[in-house]
C-alpha positions in Angstrom: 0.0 0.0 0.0 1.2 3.8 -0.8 1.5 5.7 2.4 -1.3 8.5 2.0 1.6 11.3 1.8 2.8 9.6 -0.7 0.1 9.2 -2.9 0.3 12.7 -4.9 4.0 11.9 -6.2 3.0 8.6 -6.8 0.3 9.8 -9.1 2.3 12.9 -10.7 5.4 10.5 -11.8 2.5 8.1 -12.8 1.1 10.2 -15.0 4.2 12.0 -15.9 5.6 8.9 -17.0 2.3 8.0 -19.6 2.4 11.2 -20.8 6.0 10.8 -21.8 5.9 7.0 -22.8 2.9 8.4 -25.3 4.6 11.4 -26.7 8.0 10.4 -26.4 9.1 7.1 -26.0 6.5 5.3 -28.4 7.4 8.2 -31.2 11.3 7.6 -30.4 10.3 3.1 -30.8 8.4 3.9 -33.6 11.7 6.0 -35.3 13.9 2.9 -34.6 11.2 0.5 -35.7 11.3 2.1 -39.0 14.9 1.5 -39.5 15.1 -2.2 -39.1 12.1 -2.8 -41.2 12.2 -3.3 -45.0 10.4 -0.2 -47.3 6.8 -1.7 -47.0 7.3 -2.1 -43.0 6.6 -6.0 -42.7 10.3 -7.9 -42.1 13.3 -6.9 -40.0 16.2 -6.1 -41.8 19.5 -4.5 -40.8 20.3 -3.8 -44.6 19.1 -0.3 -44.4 22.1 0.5 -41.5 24.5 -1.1 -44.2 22.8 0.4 -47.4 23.0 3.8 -45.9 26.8 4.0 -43.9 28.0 2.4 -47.1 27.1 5.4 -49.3 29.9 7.8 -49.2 27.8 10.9 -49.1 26.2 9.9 -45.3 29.3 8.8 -44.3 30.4 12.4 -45.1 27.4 13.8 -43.6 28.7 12.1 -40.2 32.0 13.5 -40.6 31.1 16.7 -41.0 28.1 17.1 -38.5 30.6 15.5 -35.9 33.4 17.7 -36.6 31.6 21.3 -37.5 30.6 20.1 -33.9 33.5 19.8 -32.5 35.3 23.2 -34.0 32.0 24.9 -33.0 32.1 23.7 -29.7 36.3 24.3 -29.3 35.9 27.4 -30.4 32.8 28.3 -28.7 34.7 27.5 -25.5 37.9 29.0 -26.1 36.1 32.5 -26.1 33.6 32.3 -23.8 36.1 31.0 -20.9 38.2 34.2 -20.7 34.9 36.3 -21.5 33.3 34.4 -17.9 36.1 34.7 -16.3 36.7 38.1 -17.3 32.9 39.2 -16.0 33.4 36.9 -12.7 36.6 37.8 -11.0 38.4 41.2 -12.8 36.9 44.9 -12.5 35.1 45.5 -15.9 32.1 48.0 -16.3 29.0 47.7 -17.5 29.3 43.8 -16.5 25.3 43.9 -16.0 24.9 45.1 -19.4 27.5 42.7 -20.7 25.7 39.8 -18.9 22.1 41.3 -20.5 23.2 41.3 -24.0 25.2 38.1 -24.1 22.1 36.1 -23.1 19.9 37.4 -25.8 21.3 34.7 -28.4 19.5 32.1 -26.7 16.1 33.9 -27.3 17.1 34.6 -31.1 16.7 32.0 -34.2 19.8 30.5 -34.5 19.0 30.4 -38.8 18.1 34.3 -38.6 21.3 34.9 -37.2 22.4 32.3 -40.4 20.5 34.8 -42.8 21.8 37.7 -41.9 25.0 36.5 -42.0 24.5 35.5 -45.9 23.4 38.9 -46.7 26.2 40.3 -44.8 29.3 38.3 -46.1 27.4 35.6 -49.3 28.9 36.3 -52.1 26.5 39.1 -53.1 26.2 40.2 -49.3 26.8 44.3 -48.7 30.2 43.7 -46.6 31.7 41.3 -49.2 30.6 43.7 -52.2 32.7 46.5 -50.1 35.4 44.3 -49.5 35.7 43.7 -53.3 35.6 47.1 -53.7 38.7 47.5 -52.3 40.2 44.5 -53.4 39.5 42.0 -50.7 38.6 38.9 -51.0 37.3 37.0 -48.0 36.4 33.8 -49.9 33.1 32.1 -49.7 30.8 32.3 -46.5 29.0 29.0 -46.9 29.8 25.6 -45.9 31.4 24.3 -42.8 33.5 27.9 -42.1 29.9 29.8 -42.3 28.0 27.3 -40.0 31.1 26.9 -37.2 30.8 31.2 -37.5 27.2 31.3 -36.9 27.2 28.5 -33.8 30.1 30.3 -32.2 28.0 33.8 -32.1 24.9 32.1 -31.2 25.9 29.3 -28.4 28.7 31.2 -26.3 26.1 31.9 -23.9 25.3 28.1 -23.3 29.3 28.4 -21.6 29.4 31.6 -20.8 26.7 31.7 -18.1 27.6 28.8 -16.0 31.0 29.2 -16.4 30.6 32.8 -14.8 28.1 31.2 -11.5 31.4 28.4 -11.6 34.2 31.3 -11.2 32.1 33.3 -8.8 31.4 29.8 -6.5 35.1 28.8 -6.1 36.3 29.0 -2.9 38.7 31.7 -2.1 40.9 29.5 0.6 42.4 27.7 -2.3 43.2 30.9 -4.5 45.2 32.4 -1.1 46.5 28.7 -0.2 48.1 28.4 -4.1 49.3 32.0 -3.4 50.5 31.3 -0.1 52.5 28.6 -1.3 54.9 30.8 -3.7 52.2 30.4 -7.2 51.6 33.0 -9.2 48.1 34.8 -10.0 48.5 34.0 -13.4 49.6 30.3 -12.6 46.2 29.9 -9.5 44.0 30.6 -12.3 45.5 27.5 -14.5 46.4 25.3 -12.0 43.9 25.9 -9.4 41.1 27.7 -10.4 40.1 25.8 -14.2 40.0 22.3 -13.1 37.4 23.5 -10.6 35.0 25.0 -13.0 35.7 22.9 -15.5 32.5 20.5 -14.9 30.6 23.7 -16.0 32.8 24.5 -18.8 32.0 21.2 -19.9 28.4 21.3 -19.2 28.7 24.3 -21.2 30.5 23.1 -24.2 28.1 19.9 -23.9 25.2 21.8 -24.7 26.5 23.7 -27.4 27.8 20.6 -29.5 24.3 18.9 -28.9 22.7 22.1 -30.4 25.0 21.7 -33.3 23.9 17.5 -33.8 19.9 18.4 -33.9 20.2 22.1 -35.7 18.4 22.2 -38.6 18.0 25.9 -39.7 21.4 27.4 -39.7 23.2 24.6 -41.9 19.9 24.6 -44.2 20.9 28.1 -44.9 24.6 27.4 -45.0 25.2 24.4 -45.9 25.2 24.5 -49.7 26.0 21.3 -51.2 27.7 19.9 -47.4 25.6 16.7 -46.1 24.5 17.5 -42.6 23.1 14.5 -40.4 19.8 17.0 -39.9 19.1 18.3 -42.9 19.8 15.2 -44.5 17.5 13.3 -42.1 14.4 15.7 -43.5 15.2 15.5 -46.8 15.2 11.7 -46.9 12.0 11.7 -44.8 10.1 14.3 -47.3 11.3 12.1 -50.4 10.7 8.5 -49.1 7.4 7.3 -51.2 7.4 4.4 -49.8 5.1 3.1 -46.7 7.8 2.8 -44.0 10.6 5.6 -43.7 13.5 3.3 -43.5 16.2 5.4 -44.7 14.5 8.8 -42.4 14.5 6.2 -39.8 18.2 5.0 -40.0 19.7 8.7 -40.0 17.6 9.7 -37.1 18.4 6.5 -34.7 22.5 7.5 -35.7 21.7 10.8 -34.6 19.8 10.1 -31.4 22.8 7.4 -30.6 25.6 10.0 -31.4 23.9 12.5 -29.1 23.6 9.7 -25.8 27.0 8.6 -26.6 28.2 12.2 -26.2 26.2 12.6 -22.8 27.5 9.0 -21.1 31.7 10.2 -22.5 30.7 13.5 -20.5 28.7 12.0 -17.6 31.8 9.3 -17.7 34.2 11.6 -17.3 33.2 13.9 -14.7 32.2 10.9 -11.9 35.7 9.5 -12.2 37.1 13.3 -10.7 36.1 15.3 -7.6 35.5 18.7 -8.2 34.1 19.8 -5.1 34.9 22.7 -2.8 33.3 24.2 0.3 32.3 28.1 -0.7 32.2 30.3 2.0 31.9 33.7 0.6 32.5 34.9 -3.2 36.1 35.4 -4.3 37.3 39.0 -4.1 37.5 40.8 -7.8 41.9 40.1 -8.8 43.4 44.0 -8.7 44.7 44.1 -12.5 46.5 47.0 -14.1 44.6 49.5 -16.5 46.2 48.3 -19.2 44.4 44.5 -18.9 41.3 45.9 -17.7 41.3 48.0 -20.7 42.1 44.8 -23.0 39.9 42.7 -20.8 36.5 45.4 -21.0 37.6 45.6 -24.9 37.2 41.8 -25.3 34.0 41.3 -23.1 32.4 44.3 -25.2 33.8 43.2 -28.9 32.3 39.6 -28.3 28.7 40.5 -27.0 28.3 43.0 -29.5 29.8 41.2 -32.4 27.3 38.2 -31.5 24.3 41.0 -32.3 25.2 42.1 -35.5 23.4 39.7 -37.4 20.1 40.7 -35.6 20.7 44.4 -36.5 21.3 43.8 -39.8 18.6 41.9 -39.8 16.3 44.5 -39.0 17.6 47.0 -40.3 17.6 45.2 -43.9 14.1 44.4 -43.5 13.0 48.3 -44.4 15.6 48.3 -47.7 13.8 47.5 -51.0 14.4 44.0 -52.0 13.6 42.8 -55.7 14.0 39.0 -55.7 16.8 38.3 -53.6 18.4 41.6 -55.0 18.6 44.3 -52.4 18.7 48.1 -53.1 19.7 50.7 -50.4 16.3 52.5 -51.1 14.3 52.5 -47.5 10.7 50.9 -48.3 8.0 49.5 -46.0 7.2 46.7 -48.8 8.4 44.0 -47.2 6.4 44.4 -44.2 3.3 44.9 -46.4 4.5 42.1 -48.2 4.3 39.9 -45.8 1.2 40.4 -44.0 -0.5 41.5 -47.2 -0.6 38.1 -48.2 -1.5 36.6 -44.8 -1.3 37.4 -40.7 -2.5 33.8 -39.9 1.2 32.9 -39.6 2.4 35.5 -36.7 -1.2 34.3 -35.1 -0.1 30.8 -35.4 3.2 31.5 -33.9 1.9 33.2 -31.0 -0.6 30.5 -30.5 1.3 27.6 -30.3 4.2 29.4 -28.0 1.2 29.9 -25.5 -0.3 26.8 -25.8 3.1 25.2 -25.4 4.2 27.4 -22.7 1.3 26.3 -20.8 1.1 22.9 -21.2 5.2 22.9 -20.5 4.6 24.2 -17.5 1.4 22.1 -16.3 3.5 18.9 -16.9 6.9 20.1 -16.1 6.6 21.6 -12.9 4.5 19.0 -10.8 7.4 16.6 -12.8 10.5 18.6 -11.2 8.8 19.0 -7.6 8.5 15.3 -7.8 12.0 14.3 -9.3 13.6 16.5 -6.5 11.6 16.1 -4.1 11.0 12.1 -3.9 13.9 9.7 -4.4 12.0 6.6 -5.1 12.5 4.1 -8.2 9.6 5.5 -10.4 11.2 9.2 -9.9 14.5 8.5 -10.9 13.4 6.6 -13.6 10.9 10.2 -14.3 13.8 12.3 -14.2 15.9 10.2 -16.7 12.9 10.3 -19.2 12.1 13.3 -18.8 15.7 14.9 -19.9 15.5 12.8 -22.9 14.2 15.2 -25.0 17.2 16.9 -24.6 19.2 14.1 -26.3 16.9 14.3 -29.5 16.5 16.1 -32.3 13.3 18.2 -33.2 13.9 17.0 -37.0 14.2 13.2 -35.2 10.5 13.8 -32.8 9.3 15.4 -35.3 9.5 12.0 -37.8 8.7 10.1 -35.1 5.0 12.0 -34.7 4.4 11.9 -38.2 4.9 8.1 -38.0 3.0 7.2 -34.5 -0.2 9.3 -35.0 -0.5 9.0 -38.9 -2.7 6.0 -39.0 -4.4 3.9 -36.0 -6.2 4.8 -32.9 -4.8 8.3 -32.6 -4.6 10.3 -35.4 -3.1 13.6 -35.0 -1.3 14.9 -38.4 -2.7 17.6 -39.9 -3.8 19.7 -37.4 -2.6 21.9 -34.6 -2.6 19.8 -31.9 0.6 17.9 -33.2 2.6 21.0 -32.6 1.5 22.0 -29.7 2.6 18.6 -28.0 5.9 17.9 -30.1 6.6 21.2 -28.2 5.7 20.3 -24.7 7.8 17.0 -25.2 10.9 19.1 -26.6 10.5 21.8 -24.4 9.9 19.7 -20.9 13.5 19.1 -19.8 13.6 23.5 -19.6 10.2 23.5 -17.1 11.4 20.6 -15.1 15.0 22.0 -14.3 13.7 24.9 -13.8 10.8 24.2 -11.3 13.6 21.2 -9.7 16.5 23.9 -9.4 13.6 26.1 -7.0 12.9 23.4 -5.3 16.1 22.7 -3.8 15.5 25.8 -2.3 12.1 25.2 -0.8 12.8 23.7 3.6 10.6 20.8 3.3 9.8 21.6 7.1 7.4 24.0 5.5 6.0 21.5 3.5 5.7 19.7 6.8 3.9 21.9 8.9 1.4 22.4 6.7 0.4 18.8 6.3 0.3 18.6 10.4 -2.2 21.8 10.2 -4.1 19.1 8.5 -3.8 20.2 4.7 -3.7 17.7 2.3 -0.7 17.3 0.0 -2.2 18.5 -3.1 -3.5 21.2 -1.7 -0.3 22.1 -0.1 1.4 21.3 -3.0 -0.6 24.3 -4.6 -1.3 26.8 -1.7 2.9 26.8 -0.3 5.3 25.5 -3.0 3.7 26.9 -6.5 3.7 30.5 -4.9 7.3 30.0 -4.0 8.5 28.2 -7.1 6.7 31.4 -9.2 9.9 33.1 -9.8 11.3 29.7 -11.6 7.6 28.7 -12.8 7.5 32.3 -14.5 11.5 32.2 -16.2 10.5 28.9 -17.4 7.7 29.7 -19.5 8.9 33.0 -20.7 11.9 30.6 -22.0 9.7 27.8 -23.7 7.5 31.1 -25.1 10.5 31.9 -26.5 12.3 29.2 -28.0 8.7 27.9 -29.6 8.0 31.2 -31.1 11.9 30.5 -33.0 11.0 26.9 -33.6 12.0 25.5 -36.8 13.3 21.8 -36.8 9.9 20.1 -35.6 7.6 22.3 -37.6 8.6 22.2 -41.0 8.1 18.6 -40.7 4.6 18.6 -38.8 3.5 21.8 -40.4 0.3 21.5 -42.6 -2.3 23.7 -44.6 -3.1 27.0 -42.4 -0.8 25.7 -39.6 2.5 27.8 -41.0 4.5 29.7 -38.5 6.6 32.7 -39.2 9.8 30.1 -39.1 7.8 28.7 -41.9 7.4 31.5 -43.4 10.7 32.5 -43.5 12.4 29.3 -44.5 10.0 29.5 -47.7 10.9 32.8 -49.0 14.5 31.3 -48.3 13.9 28.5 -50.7 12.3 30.8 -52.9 14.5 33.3 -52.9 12.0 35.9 -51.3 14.5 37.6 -49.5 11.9 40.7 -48.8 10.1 38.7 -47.1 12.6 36.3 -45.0 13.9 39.6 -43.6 10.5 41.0 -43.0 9.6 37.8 -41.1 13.0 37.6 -39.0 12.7 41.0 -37.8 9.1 40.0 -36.9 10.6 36.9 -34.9 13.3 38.9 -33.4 10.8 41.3 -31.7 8.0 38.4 -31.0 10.7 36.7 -29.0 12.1 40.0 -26.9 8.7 41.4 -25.8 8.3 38.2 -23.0 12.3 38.8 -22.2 12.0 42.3 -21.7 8.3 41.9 -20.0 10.0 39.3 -17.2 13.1 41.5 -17.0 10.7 44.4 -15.9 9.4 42.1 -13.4 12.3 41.1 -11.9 13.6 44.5 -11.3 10.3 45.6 -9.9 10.5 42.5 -7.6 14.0 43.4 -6.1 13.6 47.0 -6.3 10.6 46.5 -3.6 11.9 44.0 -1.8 
């Protein structure tokens, strides 16, 4: 018998669990399943694993997804380190500003930043034409040295921020012990100080070469004739006739297998070291010289800023006069009228399913991370490994695996809008249930406690004392799922159908048909969709401290 306290987790994980083993892990069976079955989906075979790594061109589209992955992610890290540590422990102005800007990447499209840079430095782009003009030549943008450009400016924030929390957490004893002990400043801080944030470096750099495996917009605009795992995946899926996508299927089961691989090298590596120190109060700021404060500021400001070009170009293209892909320097308002001319059902859509999914993110994911953290039974643990799954797969990959669970049988769900709204909740889950876990841990249970001795049940405890003090998480982590749907791109073009588009649609349209009007009209249209929640939720938070 469940103990009547513990009933209410019981049910949560319960339910937690169907939802995911409907949504996730039958859509994720159903992607393998079509990979060791024939074309017409009757016999197992293996041969489509052989047919497919024996063609040279997916071979290559391994190689270079794996290593554009790697470069992204050495390079990504290599910048942001000295940027963190920079912002953490030497005295730089405007580090609130820095810290502001650097973290609007992760509420941009990834491919609009890919755009922009196209009609920045393509081969027709304003600053190559310039460059020409003076007899520069910068070479060609696309292909593996344009995608690793556009991951670095986008991702450094997925190292960055961490890494800064890791240099402001390590304990000062061991900085003055190294010191006391005859080492330099210069030698503390790479002897001492890296190998104890590196688990967040790593955590950092983990995330950004995971991003690269399952991104499908920036090497679609990129990657010219280079095979990326991806975009590859997509195009076999769209151009498979036959009954069972075998070939779809094979790509997506090496992609999902590539990405766990990375995660147990990383989870590997980090359980056979200690890392651990006992932080009693931050580390004082390191008294530089002007001259390195200067170089350091200089560095901190070129990198944040350089990362936002893109997105001002972006806009500020949108209002030049574009005739094809052709762009004049004439100012013009066509784009815009272009655009919504034609249709508004697509910015509608967008903002639909960013609510929709925001909400039912949250309804699942927080009761999900209260439980995970809160109860350490069997069924949680085996909750909190499911539920970070989505993590570890690709929205191109979930996205197939919908279209091949709910096509046919009991549930039907292609074709309409509902298929988006929960391929978003499942991809978007792992986000609602750190966040609500990560408050958690900062809930005494004691309070928790009392109120089930005043004779409150747990449910109603549960929504009367920890929701009201998990709000501030609750809050960040729908604003977050808002945004990232809103920028969606991966999962929709595959579920999309007939008055279901989305400005990401939208956009990667005119892209294909060189509508280039129109794709900037629409980015600029994303850019300010997404930074209306940031801003709204940054307002918040400063009213919150500033009356507290």
């Amino acid at each position: 018998m469940i103990a009547h306290q513990q009933r209410l987790p019981f049910a949560i994980a319960a339910l937690g669990l169907l939802f995911l083993g409907v949504f996730l892990l039958w859509p994720l069976f159903n992607v393998f399943g079509a990979s060791v079955l024939d074309s017409e989906g009757q016999s197992f075979t293996l041969a489509n694993y052989g047919k497919m790594l024996s063609r040279p061109f997916y071979r290559a589209a391994i190689v270079n997804t794996l290593g554009i992955g790697a470069a992204a992610t050495a390079i990504t890290t290599g910048l942001a380190v000295p940027l963190a540590f920079s912002l953490a422990r030497l005295p730089i102005p405007g580090k609130g500003a820095i810290l502001a800007l650097a973290a609007m990447p992760l509420v941009l499209p990834s491919f609009v930043s890919a755009y922009a840079i196209v009609l920045l430095l393509g081969n027709s782009g304003i600053v190559t034409q310039w460059l020409r003009g003076i007899g520069l030549d910068i070479g060609s943008i696309y292909g593996a040295v344009g995608i690793v450009l556009v991951y670095t400016l986008t991702l450094y924030p997925y190292v960055l921020l961490p890494t800064v929390a890791a240099f402001k957490a390590v304990d000062v004893s061991m900085e003055e012990a190294a010191q006391g002990l005859g080492s330099s400043p210069a030698r503390t801080v790479r002897t001492v100080i890296l190998p104890i944030v590196l688990p967040a470096i790593l955590a950092g750099g983990l995330l950004v070469f995971i991003e690269t495996l399952e991104n499908f917009g920036v090497p679609f605009v990129l990657a010219e004739d280079i095979p990326i795992f991806a975009v590859e995946a997509f195009k076999l899926f769209i151009g498979e006739t036959a009954p069972n996508p075998a070939s779809a299927g094979v790509l997506a089961t090496l992609l999902i297998l590539t990405t766990v691989l990375v995660l147990l090298v990383q989870r590997h590596f980090l359980s056979s070291r200690r890392f651990a120190t006992n932080t009693r109060q931050t580390p004082p700021l390191i008294p530089v010289g002007a001259g390195l404060r200067i170089g350091a500021t200089v560095y901190c400001w070129s990198i944040v800023l350089l990362a936002l070009v893109p997105f001002f170009a972006i806009v500020v293209l949108s209002f030049l006069e574009f005739r094809g892909p052709v762009l004049h320097g004439n100012f013009s308002l066509a784009n815009f009228t272009t655009l919504f001319g034609r249709d508004t059902r697509p910015l509608a859509n967008t903002l639909m399913f960013a609510s929709a999914a925001a909400i039912c993110t949250t309804l699942v994911g927080v009761p999900v991370g209260y439980v995970v953290t809160r109860y350490r039974a069997g069924i949680a643990t085996v909750l909190d490994v499911v539920a970070t799954l989505p993590f570890a797969v690709a929205g191109t990959v979930l996205a197939i695996g919908f279209v091949v669970s709910f096509n046919t049988g009991p549930v039907i769900l292609t074709g309409g809008p509902l298929i988006l709204v929960l391929a978003y909740t499942v991809r978007k889950i792992p986000f609602a249930v750190r966040s609500a876990s990560a408050i958690v841990h900062q809930i005494d249970l004691s309070l928790e406690e009392a109120s089930v001795s005043l004779g409150r049940s747990p449910f109603q405890t549960f929504l009367r004392i920890v929701v009201p003090l998990m709000m501030g998480g609750i809050v960040s982590g729908v604003v977050l799922t808002w945004v990232t749907v809103a920028s969606e791109l991966s999962a929709t073009v595959v579920l999309y159908s007939g008055n279901w588009r989305t400005m990401t649609v939208v956009m990667f349209q005119a892209l294909e048909g060189g509508g280039g009007g129109i794709a900037t009209a629409a980015a600029s249209t994303l850019i300010v969709v997404t930074l209306i929640p940031v801003a709204l939720l940054y307002r918040l938070v400063r009213r919150y401290e500033l009356g507290s």
